[in-house]
PDB file with one MODEL, atoms N, CA, C and O in Angstrom:
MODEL        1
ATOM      1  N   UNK A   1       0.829  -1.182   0.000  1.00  0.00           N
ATOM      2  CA  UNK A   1       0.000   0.000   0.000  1.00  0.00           C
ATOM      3  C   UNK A   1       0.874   1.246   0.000  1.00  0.00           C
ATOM      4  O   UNK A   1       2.040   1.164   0.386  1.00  0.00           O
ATOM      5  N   UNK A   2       0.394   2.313  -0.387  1.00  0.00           N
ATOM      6  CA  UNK A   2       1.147   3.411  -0.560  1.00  0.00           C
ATOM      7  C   UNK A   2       1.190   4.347   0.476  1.00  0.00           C
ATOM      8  O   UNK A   2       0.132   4.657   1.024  1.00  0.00           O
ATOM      9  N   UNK A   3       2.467   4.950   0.905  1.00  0.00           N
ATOM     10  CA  UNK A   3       2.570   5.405   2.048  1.00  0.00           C
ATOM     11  C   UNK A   3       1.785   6.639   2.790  1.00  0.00           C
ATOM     12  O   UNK A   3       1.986   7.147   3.893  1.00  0.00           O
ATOM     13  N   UNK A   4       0.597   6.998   1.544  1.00  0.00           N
ATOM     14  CA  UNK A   4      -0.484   8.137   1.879  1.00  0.00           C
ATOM     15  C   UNK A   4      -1.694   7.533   2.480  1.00  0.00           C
ATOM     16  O   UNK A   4      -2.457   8.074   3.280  1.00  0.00           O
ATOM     17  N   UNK A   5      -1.787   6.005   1.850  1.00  0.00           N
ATOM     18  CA  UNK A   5      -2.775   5.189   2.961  1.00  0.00           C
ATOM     19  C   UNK A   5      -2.496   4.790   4.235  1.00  0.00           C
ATOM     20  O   UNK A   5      -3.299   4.826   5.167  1.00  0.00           O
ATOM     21  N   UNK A   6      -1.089   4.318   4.301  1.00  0.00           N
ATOM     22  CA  UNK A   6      -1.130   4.112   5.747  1.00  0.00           C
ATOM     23  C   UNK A   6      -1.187   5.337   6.574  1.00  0.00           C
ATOM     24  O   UNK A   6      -1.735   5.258   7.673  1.00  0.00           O
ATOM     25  N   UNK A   7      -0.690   6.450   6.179  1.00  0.00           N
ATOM     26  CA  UNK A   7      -1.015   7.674   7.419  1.00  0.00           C
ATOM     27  C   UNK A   7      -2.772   8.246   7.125  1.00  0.00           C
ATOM     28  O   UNK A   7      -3.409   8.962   7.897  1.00  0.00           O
ATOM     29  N   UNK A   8      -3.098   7.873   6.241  1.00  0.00           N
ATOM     30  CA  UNK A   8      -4.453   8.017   6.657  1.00  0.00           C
ATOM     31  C   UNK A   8      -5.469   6.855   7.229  1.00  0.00           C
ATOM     32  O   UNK A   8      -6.692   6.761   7.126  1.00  0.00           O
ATOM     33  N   UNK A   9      -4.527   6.030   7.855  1.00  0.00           N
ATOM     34  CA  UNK A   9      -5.553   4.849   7.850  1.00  0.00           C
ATOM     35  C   UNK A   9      -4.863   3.926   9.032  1.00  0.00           C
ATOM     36  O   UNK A   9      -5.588   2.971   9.308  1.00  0.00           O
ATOM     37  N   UNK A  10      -3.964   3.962   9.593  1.00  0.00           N
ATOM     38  CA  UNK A  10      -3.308   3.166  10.194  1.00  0.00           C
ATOM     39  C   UNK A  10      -3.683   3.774  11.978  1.00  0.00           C
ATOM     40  O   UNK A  10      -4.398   3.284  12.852  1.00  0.00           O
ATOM     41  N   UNK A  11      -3.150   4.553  11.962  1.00  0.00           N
ATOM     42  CA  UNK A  11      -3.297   5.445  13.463  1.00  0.00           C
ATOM     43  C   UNK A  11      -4.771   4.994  14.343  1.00  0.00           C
ATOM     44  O   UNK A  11      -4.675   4.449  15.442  1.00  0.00           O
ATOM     45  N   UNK A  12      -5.884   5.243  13.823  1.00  0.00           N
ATOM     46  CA  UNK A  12      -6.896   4.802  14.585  1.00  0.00           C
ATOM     47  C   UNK A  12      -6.892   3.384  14.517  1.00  0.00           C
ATOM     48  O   UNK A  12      -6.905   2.738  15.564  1.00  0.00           O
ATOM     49  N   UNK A  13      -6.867   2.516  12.804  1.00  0.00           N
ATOM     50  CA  UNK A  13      -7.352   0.880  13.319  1.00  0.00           C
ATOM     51  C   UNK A  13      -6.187   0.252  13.622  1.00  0.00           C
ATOM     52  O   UNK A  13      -6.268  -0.976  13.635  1.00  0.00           O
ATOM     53  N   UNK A  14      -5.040   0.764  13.889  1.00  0.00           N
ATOM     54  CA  UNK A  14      -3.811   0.270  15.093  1.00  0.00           C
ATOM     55  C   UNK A  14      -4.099   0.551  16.086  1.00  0.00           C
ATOM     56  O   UNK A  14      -3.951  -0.414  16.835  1.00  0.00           O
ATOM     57  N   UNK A  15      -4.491   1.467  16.622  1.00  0.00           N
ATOM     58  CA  UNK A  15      -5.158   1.556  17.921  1.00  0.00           C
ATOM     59  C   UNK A  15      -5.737   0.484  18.878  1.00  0.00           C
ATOM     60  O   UNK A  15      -5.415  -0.011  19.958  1.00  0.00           O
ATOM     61  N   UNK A  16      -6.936   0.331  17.806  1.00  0.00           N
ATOM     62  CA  UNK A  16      -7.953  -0.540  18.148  1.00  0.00           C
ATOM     63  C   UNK A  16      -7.428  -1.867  17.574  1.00  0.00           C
ATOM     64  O   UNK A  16      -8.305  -2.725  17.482  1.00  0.00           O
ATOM     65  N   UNK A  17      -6.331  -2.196  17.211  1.00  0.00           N
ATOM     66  CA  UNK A  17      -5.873  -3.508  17.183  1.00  0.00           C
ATOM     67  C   UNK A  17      -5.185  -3.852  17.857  1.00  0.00           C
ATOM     68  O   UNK A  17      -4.978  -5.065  17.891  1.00  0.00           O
ATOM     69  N   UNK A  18      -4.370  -2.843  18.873  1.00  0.00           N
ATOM     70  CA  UNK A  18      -3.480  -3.240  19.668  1.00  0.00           C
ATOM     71  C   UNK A  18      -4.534  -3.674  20.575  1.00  0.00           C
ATOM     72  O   UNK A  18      -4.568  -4.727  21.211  1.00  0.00           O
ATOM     73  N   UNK A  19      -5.232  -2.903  20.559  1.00  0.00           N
ATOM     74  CA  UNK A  19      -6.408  -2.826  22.244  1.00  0.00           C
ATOM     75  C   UNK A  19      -6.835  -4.540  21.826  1.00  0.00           C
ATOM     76  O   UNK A  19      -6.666  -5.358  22.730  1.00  0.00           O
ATOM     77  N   UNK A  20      -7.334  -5.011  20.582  1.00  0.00           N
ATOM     78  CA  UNK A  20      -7.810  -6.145  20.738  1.00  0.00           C
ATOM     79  C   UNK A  20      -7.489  -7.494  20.714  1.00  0.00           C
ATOM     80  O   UNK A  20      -7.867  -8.470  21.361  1.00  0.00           O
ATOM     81  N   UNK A  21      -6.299  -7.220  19.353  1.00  0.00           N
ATOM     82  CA  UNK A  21      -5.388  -8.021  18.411  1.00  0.00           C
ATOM     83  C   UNK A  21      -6.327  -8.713  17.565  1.00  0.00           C
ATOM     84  O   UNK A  21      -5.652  -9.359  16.763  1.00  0.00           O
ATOM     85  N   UNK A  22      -7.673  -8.911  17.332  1.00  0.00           N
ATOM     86  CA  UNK A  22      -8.350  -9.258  16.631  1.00  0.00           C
ATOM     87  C   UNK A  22      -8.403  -8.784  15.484  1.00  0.00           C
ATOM     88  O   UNK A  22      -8.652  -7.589  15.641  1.00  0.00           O
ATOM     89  N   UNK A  23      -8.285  -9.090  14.021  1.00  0.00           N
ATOM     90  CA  UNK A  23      -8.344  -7.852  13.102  1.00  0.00           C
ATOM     91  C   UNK A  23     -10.327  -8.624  12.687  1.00  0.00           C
ATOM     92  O   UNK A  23     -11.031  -7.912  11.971  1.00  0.00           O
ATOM     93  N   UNK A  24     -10.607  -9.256  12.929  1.00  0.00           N
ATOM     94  CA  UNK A  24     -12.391  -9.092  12.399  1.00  0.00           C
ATOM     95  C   UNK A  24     -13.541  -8.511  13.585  1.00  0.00           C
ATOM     96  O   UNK A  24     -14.735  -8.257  13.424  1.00  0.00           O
ATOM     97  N   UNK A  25     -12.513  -8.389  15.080  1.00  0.00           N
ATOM     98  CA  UNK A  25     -13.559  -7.450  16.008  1.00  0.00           C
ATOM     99  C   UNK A  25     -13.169  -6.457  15.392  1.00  0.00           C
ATOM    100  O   UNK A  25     -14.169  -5.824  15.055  1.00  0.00           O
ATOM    101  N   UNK A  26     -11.762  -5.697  14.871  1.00  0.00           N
ATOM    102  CA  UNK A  26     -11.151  -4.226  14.863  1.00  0.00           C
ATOM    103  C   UNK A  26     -12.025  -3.979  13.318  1.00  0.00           C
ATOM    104  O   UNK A  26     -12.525  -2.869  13.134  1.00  0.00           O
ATOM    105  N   UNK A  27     -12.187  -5.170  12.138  1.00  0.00           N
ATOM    106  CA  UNK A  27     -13.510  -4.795  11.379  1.00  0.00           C
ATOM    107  C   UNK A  27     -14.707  -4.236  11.554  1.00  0.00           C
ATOM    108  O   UNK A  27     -15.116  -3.114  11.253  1.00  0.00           O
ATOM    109  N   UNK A  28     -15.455  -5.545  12.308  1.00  0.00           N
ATOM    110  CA  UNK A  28     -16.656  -5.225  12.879  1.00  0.00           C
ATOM    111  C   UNK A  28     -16.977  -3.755  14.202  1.00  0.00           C
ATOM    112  O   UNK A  28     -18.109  -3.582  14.652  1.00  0.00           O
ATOM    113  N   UNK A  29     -15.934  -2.978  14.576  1.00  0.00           N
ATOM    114  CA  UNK A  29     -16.012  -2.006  15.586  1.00  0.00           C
ATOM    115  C   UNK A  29     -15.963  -0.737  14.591  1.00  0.00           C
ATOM    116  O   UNK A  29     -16.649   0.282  14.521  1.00  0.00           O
ATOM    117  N   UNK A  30     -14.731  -1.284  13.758  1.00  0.00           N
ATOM    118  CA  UNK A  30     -14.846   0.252  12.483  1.00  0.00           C
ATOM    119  C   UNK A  30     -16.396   0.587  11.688  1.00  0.00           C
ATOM    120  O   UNK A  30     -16.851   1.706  11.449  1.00  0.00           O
ATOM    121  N   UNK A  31     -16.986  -0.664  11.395  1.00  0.00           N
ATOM    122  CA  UNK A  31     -18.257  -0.539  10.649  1.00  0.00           C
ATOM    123  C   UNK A  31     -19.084  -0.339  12.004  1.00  0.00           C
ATOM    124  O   UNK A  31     -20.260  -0.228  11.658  1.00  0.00           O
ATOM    125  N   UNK A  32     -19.009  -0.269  13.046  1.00  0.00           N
ATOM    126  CA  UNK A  32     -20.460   0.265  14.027  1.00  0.00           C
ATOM    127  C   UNK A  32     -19.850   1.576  14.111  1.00  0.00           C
ATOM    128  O   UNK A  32     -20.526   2.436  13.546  1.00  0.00           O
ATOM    129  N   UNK A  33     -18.884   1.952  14.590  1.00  0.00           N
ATOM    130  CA  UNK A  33     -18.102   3.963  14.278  1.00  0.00           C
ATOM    131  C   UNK A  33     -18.583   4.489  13.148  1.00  0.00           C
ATOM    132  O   UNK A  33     -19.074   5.609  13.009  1.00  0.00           O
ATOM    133  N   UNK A  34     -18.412   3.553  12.245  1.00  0.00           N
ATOM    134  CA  UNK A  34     -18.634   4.419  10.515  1.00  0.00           C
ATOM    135  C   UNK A  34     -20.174   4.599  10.931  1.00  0.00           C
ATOM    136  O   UNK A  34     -20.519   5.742  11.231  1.00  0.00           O
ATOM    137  N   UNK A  35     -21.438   3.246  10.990  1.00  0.00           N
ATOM    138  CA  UNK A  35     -22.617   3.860  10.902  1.00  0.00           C
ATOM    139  C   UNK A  35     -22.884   4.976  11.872  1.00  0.00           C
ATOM    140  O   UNK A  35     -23.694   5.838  11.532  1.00  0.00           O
ATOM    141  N   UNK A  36     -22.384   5.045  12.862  1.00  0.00           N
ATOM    142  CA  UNK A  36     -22.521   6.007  13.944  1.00  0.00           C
ATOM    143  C   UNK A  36     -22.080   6.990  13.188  1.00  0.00           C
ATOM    144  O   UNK A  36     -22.839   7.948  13.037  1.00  0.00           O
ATOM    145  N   UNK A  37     -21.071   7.004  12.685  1.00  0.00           N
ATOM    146  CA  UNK A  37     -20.828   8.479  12.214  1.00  0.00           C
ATOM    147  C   UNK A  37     -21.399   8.716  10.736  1.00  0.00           C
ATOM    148  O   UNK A  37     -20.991   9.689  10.103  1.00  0.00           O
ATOM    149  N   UNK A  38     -21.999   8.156  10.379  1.00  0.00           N
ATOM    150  CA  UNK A  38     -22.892   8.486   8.904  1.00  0.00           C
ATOM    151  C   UNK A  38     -24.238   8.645   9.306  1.00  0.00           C
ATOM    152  O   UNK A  38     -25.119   8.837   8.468  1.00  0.00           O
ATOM    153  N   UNK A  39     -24.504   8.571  10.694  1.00  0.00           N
ATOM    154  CA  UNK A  39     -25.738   8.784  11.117  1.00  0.00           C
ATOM    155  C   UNK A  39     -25.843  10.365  11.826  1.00  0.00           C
ATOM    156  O   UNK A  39     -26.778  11.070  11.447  1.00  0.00           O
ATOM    157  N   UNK A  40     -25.016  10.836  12.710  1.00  0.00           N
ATOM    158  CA  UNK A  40     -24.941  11.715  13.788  1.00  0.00           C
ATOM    159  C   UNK A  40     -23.332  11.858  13.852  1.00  0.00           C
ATOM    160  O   UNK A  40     -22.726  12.923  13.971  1.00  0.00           O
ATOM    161  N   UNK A  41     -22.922  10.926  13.778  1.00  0.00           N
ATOM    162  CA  UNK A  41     -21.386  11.867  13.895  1.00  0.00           C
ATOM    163  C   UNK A  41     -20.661  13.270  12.990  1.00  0.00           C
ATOM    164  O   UNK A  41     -20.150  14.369  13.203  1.00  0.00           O
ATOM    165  N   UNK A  42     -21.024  12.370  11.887  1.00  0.00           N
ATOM    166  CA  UNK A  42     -20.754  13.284  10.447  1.00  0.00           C
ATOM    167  C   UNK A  42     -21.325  14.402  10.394  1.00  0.00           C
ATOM    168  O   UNK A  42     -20.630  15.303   9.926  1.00  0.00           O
ATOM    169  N   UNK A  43     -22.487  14.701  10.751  1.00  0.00           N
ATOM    170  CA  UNK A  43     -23.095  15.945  11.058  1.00  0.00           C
ATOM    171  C   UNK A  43     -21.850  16.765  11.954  1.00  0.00           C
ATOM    172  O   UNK A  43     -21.284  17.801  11.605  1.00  0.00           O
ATOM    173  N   UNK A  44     -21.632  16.038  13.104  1.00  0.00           N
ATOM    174  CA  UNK A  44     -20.949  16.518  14.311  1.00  0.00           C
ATOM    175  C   UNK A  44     -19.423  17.205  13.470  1.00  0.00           C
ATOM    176  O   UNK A  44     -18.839  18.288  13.497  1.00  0.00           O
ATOM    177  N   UNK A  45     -19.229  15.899  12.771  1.00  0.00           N
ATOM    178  CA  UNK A  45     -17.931  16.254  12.236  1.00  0.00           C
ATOM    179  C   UNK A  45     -17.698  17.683  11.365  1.00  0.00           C
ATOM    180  O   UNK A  45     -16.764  18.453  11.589  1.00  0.00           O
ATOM    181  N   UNK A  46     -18.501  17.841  10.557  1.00  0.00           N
ATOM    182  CA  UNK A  46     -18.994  18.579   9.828  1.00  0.00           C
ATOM    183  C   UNK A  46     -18.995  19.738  10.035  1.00  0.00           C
ATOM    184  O   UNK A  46     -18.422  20.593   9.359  1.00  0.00           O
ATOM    185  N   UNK A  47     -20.070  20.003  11.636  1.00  0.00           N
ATOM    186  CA  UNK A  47     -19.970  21.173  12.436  1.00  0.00           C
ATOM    187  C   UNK A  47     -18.421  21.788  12.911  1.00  0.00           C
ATOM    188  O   UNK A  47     -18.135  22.967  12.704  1.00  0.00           O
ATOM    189  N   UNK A  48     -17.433  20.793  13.599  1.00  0.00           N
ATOM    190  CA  UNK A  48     -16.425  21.048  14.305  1.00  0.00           C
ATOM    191  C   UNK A  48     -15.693  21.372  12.618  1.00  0.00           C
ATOM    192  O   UNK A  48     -15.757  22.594  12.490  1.00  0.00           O
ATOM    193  N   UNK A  49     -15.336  21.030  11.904  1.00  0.00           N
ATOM    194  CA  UNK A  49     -14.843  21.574  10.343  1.00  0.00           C
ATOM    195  C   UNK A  49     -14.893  22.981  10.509  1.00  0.00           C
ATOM    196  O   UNK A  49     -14.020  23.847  10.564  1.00  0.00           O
ATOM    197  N   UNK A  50     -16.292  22.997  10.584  1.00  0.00           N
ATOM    198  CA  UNK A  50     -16.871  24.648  10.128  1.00  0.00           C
ATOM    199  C   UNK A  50     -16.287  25.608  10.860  1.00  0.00           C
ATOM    200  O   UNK A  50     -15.682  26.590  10.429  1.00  0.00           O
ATOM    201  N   UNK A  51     -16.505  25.265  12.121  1.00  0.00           N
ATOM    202  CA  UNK A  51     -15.994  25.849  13.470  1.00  0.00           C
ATOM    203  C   UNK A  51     -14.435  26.262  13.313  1.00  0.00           C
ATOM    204  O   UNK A  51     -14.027  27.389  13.596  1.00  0.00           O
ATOM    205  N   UNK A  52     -13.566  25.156  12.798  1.00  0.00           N
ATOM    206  CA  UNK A  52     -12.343  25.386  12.953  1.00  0.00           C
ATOM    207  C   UNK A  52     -11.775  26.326  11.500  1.00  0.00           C
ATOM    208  O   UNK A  52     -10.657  26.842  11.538  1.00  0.00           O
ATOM    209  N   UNK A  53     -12.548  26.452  10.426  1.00  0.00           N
ATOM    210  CA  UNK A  53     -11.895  27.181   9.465  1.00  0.00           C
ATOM    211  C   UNK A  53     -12.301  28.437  10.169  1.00  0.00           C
ATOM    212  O   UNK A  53     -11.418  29.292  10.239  1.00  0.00           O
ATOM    213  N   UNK A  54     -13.692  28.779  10.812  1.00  0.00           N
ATOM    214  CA  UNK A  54     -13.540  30.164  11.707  1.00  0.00           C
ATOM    215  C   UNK A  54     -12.579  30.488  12.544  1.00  0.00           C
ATOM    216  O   UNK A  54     -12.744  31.592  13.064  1.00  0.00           O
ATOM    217  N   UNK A  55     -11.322  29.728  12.962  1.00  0.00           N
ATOM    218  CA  UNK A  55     -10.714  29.795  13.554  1.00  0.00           C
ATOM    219  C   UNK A  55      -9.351  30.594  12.981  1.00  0.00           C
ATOM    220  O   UNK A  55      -9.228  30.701  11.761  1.00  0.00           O
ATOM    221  N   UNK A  56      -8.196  31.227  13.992  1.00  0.00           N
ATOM    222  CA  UNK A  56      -7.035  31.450  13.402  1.00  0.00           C
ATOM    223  C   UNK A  56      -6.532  30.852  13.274  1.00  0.00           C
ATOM    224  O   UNK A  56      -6.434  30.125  14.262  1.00  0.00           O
ATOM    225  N   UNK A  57      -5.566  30.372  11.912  1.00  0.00           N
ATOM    226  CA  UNK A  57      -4.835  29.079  11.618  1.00  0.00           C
ATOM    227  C   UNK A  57      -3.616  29.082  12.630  1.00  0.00           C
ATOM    228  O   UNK A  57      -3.030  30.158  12.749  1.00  0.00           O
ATOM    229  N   UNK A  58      -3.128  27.918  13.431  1.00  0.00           N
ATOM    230  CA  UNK A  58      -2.437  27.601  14.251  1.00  0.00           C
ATOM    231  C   UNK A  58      -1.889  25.990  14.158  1.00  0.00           C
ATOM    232  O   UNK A  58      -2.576  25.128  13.610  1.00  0.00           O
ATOM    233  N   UNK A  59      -1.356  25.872  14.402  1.00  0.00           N
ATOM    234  CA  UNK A  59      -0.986  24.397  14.902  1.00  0.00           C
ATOM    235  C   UNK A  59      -1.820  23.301  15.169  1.00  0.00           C
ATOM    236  O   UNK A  59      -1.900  22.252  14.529  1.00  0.00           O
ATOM    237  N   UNK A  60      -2.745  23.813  16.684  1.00  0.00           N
ATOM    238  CA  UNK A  60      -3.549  23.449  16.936  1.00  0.00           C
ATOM    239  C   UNK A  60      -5.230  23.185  16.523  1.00  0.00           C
ATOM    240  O   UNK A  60      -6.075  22.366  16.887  1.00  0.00           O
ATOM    241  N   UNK A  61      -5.210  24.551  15.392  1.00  0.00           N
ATOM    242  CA  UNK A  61      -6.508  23.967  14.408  1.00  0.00           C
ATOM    243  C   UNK A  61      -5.811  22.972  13.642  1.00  0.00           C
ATOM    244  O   UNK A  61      -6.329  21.888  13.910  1.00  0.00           O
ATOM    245  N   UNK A  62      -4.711  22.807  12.665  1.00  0.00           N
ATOM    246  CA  UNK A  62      -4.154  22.112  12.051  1.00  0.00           C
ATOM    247  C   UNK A  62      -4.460  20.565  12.148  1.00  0.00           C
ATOM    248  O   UNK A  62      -4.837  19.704  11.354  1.00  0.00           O
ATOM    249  N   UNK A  63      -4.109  20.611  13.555  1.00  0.00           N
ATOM    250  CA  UNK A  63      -3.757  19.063  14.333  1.00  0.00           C
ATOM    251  C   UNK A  63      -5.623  18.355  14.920  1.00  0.00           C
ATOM    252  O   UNK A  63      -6.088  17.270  15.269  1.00  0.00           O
ATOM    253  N   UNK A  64      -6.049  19.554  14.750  1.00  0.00           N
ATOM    254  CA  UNK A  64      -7.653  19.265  15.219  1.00  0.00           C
ATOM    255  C   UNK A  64      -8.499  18.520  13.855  1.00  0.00           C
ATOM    256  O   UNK A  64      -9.323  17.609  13.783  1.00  0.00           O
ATOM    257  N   UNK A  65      -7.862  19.376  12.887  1.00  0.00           N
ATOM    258  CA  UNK A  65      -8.617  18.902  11.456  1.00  0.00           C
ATOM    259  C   UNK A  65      -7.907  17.986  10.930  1.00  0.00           C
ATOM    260  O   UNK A  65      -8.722  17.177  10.488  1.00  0.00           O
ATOM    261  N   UNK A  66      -6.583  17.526  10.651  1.00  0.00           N
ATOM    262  CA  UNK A  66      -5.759  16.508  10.750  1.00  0.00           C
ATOM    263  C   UNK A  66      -6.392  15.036  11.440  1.00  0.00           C
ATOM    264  O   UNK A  66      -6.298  13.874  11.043  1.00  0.00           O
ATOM    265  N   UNK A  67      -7.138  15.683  12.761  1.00  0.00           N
ATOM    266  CA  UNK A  67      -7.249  14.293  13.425  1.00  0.00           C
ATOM    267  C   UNK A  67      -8.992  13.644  13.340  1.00  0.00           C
ATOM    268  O   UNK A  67      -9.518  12.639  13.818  1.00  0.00           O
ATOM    269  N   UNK A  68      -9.545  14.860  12.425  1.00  0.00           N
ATOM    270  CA  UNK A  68     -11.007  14.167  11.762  1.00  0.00           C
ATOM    271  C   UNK A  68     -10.531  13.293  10.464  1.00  0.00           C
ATOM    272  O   UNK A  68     -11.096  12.205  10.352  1.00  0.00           O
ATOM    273  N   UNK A  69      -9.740  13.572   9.653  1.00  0.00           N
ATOM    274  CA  UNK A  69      -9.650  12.810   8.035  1.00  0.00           C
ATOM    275  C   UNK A  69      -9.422  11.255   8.236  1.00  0.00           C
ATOM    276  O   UNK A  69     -10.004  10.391   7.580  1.00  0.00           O
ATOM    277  N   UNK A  70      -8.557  11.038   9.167  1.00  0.00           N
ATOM    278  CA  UNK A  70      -8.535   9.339   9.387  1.00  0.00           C
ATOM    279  C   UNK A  70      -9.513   8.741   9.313  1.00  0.00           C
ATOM    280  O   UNK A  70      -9.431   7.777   8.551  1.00  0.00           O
ATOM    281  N   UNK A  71     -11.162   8.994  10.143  1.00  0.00           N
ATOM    282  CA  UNK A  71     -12.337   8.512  10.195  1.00  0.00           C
ATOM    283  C   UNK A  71     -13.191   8.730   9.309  1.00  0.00           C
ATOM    284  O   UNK A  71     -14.190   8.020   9.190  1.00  0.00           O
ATOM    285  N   UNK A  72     -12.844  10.102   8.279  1.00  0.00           N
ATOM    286  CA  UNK A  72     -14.141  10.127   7.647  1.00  0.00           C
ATOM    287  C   UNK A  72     -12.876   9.307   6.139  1.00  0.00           C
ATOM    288  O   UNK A  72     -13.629   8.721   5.361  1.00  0.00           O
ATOM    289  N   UNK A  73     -11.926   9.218   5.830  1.00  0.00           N
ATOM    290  CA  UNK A  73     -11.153   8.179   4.965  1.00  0.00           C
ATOM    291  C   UNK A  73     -11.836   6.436   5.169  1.00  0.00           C
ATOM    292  O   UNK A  73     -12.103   5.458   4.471  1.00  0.00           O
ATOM    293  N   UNK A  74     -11.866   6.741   6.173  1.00  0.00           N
ATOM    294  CA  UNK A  74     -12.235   5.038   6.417  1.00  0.00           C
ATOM    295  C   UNK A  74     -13.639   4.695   6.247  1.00  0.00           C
ATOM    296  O   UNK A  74     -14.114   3.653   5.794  1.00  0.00           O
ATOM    297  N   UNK A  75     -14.328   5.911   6.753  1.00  0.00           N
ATOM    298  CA  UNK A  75     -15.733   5.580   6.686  1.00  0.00           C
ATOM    299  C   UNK A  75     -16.125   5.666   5.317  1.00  0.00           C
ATOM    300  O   UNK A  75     -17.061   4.997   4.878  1.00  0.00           O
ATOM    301  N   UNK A  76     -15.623   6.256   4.795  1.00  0.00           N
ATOM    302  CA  UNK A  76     -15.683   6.612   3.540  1.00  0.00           C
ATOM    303  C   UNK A  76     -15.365   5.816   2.652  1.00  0.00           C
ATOM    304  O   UNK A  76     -15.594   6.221   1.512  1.00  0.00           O
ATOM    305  N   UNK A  77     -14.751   4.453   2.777  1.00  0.00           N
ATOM    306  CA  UNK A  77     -13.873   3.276   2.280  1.00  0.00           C
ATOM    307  C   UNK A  77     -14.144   1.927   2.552  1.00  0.00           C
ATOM    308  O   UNK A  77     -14.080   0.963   1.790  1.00  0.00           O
ATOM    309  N   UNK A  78     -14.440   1.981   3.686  1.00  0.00           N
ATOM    310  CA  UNK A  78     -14.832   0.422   4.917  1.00  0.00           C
ATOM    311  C   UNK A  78     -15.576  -0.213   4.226  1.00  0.00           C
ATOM    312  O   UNK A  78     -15.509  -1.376   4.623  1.00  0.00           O
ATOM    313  N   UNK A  79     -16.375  -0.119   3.271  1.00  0.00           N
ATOM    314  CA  UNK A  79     -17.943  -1.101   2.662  1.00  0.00           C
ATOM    315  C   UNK A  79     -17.015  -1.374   1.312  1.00  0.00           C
ATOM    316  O   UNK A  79     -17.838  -1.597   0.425  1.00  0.00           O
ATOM    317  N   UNK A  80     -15.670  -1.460   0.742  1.00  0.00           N
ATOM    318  CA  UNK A  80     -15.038  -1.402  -0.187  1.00  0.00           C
ATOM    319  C   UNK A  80     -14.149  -2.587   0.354  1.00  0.00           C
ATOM    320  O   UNK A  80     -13.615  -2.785   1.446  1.00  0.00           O
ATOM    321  N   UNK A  81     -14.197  -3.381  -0.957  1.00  0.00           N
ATOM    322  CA  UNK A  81     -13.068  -4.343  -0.694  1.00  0.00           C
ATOM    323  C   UNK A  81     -11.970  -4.763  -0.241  1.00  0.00           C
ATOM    324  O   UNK A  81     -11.595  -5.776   0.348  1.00  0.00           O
ATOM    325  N   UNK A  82     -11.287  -3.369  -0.783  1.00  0.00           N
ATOM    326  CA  UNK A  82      -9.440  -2.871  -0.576  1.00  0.00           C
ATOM    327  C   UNK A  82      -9.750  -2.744   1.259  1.00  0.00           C
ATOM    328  O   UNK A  82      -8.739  -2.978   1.921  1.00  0.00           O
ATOM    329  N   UNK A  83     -10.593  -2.520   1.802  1.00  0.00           N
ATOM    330  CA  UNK A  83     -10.118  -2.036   3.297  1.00  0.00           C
ATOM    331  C   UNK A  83     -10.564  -3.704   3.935  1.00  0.00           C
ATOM    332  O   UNK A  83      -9.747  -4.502   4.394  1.00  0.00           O
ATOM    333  N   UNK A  84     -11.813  -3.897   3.830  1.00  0.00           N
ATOM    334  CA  UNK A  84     -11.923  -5.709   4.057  1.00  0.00           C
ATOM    335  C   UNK A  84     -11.200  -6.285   3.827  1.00  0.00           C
ATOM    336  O   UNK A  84     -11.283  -7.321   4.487  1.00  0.00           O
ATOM    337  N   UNK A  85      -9.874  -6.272   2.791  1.00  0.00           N
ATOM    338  CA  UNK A  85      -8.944  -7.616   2.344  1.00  0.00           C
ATOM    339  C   UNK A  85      -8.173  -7.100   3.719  1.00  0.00           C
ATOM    340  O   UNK A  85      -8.083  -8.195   4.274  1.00  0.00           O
ATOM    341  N   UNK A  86      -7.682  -6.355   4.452  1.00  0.00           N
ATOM    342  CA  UNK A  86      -6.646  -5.652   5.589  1.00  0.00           C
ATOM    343  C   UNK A  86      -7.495  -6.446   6.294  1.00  0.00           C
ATOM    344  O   UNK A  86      -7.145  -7.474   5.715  1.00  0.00           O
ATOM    345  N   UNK A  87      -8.546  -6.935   7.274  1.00  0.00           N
ATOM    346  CA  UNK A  87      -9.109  -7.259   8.312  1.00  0.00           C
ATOM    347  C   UNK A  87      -9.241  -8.806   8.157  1.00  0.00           C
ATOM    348  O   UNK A  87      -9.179  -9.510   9.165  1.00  0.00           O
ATOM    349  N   UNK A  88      -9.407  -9.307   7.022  1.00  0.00           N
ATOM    350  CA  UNK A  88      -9.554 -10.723   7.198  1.00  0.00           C
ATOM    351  C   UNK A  88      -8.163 -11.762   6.374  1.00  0.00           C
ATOM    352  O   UNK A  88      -8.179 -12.990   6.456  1.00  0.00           O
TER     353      UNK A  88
ENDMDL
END
């Protein structure tokens, strides 16, 4: 895989693989996050976006909006083959 997928994609479901070592619970937990967040999160997400381009650019907006793209990449991907062949 190319080294723009793993930094968008590795950080959270390493996380949750260390926590489990399972890679078909660390599947099945990404697809209940994703519907959660295609239901009510994404809205949420959406909002905090908005919020932060009102903001003065800093570091810390940087690192705030930086640390939404991992989830909405995945959620955005997860029902796609290429991310299922990684879990099983």
């Amino acid at each position: 895989m190319e080294s723009e997928w793993s930094s968008n994609f590795v950080f959270p479901l390493q996380s949750m693989l260390s926590n489990t070592k399972n890679e078909s619970a660390v599947y099945i937990r990404a697809t209940e996050i994703c519907k959660y967040v295609a239901s009510k999160y994404f809205r949420s997400n959406q909002m905090l976006l908005e919020c932060l381009q009102d903001c003065e650019e800093s570091k810390e907006r940087s690192l705030l909006t930086l640390g939404l793209e991992p989830w909405r990449e995945i959620c955005a991907n997860l029902p796609g083959k290429q991310i299922r062949y990684h879990f099983v």
